[in-house]
N, C-alpha and C positions, 0 to 999 in steps of 0.2 A: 236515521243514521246511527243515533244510539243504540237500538234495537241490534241493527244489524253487528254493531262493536260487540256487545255484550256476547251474541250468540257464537260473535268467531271467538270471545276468551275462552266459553264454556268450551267452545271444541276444542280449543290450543289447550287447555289444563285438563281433560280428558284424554287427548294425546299422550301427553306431558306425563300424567300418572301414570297408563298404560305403556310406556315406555320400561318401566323397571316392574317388575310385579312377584316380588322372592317370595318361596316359600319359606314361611315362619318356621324358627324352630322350636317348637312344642312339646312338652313335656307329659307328653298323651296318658292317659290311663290306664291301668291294666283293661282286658277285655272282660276279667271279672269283676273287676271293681264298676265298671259301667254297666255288667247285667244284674251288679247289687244296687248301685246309687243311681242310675237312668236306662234300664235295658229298653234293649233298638225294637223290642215286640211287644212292646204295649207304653197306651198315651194315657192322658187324663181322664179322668171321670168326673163331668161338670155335677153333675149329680149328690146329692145332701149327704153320704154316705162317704164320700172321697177316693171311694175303693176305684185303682185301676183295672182298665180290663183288654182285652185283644183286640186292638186294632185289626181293621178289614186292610187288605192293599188298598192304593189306590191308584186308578189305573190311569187318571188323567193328573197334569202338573199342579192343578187347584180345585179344590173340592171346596164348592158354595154351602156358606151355612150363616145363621142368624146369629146376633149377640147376645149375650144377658150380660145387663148391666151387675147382677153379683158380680160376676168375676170382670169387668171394666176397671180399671185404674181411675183415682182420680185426676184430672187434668191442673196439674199443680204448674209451678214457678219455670220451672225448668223444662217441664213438657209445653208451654205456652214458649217458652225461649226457640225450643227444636222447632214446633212448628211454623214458626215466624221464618228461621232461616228455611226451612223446607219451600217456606214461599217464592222466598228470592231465590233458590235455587231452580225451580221451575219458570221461575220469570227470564231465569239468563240462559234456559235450554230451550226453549220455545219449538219444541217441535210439534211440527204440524198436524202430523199424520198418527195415528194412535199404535202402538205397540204389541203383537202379538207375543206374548208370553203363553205358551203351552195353548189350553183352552179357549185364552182369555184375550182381547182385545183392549186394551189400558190407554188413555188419550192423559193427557197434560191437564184438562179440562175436570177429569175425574178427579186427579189425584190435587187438584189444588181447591175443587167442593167439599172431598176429602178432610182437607186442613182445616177451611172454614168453618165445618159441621163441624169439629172438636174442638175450635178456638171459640164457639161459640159456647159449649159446655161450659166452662169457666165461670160463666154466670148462670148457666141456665140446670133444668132440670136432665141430670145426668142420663135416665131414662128415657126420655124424650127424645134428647138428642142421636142416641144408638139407634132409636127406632129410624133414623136416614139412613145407617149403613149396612153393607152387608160383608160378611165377612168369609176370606176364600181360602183356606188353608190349604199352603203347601205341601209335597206330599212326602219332600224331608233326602234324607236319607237310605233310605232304607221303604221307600212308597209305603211309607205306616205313619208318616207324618211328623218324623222325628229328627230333628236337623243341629247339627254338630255347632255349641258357640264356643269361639276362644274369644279372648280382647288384646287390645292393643293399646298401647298407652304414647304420649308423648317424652319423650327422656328429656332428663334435663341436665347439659354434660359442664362440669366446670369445663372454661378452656382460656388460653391467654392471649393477647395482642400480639406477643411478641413468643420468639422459639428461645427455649431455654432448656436447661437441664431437666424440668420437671416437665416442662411441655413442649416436648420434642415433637410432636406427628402432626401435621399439616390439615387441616381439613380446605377441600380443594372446591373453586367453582366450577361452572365446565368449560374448557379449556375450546371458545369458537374457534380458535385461526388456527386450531387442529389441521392439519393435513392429513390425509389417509385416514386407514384403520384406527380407531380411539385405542389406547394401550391398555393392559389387564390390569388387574390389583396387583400382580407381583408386580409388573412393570413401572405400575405408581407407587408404590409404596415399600417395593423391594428396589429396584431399580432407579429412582428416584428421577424419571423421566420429565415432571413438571417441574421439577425444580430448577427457581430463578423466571419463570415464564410470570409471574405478578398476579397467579390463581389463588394462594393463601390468604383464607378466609379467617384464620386461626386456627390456632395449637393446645390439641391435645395431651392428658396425659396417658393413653392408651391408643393401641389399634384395634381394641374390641369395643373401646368406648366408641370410638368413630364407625366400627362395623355394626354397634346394634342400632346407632340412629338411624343406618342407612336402612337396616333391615325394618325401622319403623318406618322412613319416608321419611321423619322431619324430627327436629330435637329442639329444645332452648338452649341453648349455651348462655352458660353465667360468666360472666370475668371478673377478673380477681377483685374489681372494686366493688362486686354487687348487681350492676347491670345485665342485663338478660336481653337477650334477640332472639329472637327465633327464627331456623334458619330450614329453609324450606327445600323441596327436592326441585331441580333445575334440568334433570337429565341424567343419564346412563353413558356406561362405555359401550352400550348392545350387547352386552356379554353374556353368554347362558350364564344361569344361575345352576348353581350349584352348592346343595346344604353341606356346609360345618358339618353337621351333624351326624349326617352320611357317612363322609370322612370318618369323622370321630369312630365312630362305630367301625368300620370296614377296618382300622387300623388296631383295633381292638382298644382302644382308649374310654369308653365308657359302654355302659348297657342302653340295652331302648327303652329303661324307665327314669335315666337321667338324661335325653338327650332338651335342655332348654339354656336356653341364651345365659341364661343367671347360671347352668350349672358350667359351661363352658367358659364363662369369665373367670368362675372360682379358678377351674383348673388350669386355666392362663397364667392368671395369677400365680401358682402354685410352681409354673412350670414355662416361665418365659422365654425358654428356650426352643419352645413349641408355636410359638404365636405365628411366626412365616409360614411353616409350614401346613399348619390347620387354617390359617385364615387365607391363605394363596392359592389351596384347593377349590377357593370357592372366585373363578378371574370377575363376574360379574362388580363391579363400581358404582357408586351413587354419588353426583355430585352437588354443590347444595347451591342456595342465594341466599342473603338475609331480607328479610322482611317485615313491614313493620306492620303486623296482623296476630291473631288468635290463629294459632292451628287450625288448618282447612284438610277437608280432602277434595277428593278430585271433583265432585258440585261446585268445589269454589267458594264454601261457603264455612262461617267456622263449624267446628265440630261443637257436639253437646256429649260433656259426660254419661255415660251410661241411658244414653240416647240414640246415638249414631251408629248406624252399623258399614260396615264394609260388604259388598256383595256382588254375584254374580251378574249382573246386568242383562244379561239374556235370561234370566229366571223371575227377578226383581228388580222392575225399573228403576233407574236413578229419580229418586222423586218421592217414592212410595210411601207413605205410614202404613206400620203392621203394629197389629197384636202382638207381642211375644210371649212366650212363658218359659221365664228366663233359669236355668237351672239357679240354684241359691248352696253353696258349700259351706259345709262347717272346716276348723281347724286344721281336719287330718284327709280336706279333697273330697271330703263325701257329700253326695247329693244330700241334704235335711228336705227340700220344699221347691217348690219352684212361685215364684210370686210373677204377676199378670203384669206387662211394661208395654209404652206405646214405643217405637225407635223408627227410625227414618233414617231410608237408604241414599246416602251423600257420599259416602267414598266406595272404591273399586281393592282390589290386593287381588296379589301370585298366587296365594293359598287358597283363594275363595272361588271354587270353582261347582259349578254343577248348584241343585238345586237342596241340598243339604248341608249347608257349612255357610254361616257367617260370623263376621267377626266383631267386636261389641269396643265403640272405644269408651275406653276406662277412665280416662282424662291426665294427668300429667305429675312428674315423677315419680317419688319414690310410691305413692299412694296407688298413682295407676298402674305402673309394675304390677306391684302390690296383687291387684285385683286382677291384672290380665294373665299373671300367672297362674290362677287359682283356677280359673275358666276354661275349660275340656270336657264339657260335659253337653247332655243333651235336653232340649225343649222343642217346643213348638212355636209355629209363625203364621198368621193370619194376615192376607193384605187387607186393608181395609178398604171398601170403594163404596161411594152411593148406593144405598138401595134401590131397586130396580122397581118395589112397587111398594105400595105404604102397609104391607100387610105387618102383625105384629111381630117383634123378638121373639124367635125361640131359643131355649138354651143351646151352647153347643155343644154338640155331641162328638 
């Protein structure tokens, strides 16, 4: 009976996520600033020398290849944290039957030997242990194996118990004994159609504060005495989405090398006379519940900093541990390096479509901002699965 509980949560919070899925607003890069700091026509060269060189297409979704342990991560604190939750995440999906992704056939069974063989590096010889896996690289983007990361982070919004002058805007739950059609953002928040229904969850001091949590999925709200909850996504009005940013732009209000959530705030700020009308363009609604947990995505399980990725699910299983090689920025958004990261696929997003774009959570406030801003650039992804026969690592190529 537990078994069977567990499996209908996984599906209810896989529901649940896939209910709202916005696309991010991103702060994308010029097209020559990524054929200087990550161009989409050539990958790594595992090779002593470092020198890039042209990628072949590739004509199938995963192209099989060996590891070397040089370019392996070590299996530290926080990667031993990921893959523990990666466990329990395959423990509360239990599905039966194995997953055709592209080429490849991927079962539950793999992906948690997978975990095992790496939890077991921890103590053992790092070498060794690669020599179980095999490794399948994705073919990205661009079939040259080059796949788009942004990140995402967790906000952390002050807000009040009580509505006041400084914390006027409501953050709402979802409204069950709804009748009909759920109402738009204007309708919420312009029209003030819940109000007095006993949905306020507390109060904001902005409506971009309460729109970028949404567009994250989940926030901490702090109150004024210090305490913090974290307050999770609950459901949607169904409302197409529709980007700010878009807007922004089509109204001539910015260019398409300032369009990001931080630059839209500023200009909110700047210009509060504009808030209805830029943020009603977009009727899609997120409405929250508090809980008393660590940020989760839609696995159900908590997130790990610069660990967890968001993803397409029909490309990469919920479940997966990859290789990444994670682009690395300097100050001014330029690629410097890319350094080798293990991350596992637990949440889902609107943005994260097709087999070239995932998304990296960065972990929470001003820090993860921080980092998920900087993130638009390009690397590579290897799933990681059992080796198929005990022959030796080769490097990859």
């Amino acid at each position: 009976m537990n078994k069977i509980i567990l499996s209908l949560l996984f599906l209810a919070g896989m529901m649940a996520s896939s209910c709202y899925q916005p696309s991010l607003e991103k702060n994308l890069p010029l097209q020559s600033e990524l054929d200087e700091a990550s161009p989409l026509v050539v990958e790594h060269d595992f090779s002593s020398n470092g020198k890039k060189h042209s990628a072949p297409l590739q004509k199938e979704l995963y192209a099989s290849q060996a590891i070397s342990a040089a370019h392996f991560p070590e299996i530290t604190e926080s990667v031993l944290t990921a893959l523990k939750q990666q466990k329990k995440l395959l423990k509360y999906k239990k599905r039966k039957t194995p997953q055709k992704v592209g080429n490849l056939m991927v079962s539950n069974e793999q992906l948690q030997k997978t975990a095992d063989i790496l939890m077991k590096a921890k103590n053992g010889d790092l070498a060794e242990i690669i020599h179980q896996l095999d490794a399948h690289k994705i073919k990205g983007q661009d079939e040259r194996g080059n796949v788009h990361f942004t990140g995402y982070y967790t906000p952390v919004l002050p807000v009040s118990s009580v509505q006041s002058k400084e914390f006027p805007y409501p953050i709402y739950t979802f409204p069950q004994d709804w009748q009909g059609v759920l109402p738009s953002r204007k309708e919420i928040d312009g029209d003030l159609v819940l109000k007095g229904r006993n949905l306020e969850l507390a109060y904001a001091k902005s409506l971009i504060d309460i729109y970028i949590m949404q567009i994250q999925g989940s926030g901490i709200v702090e109150y004024e005495d210090g305490t913090q909850e974290l307050f999770a996504f609950t459901g949607s009005n169904r409302k197409s989405y529709a980007s700010i940013g878009t807007y922004m732009l089509e109204k001539g209000l910015t260019t398409p090398q300032h369009v990001s959530l931080q630059f839209i705030k500023k200009y909110l700020r700047e210009h509060p006379e504009k808030a209805h009308e830029i943020l009603f363009s977009n009727p899609s609604y997120v409405f929250f519940k508090p809980v008393n947990s660590m940020p989760k995505g839609a696995g159900l399980v908590p997130l790990t900093e610069m660990h967890s990725i968001a993803v397409d699910t029909r490309y990469i299983p919920m479940g997966s541990i990859l290789l990444a090689s994670v682009p690395v920025v300097d100050n001014k958004n330029k690629v410097v390096n890319h350094e080798y990261r293990l991350v596992v696929a637990q949440d889902i997003g609107g943005a994260i479509k097709g087999p070239g774009h995932v998304d990296l959570y960065t972990g929470v406030g001003y820090e993860g901002r921080r980092q998920a801003g900087r993130l638009h650039h390009y690397g590579n992804l290897w799933l990681l699965l059992p080796a198929e026969t005990e022959n030796p690592a080769l490097a990859l190529k």
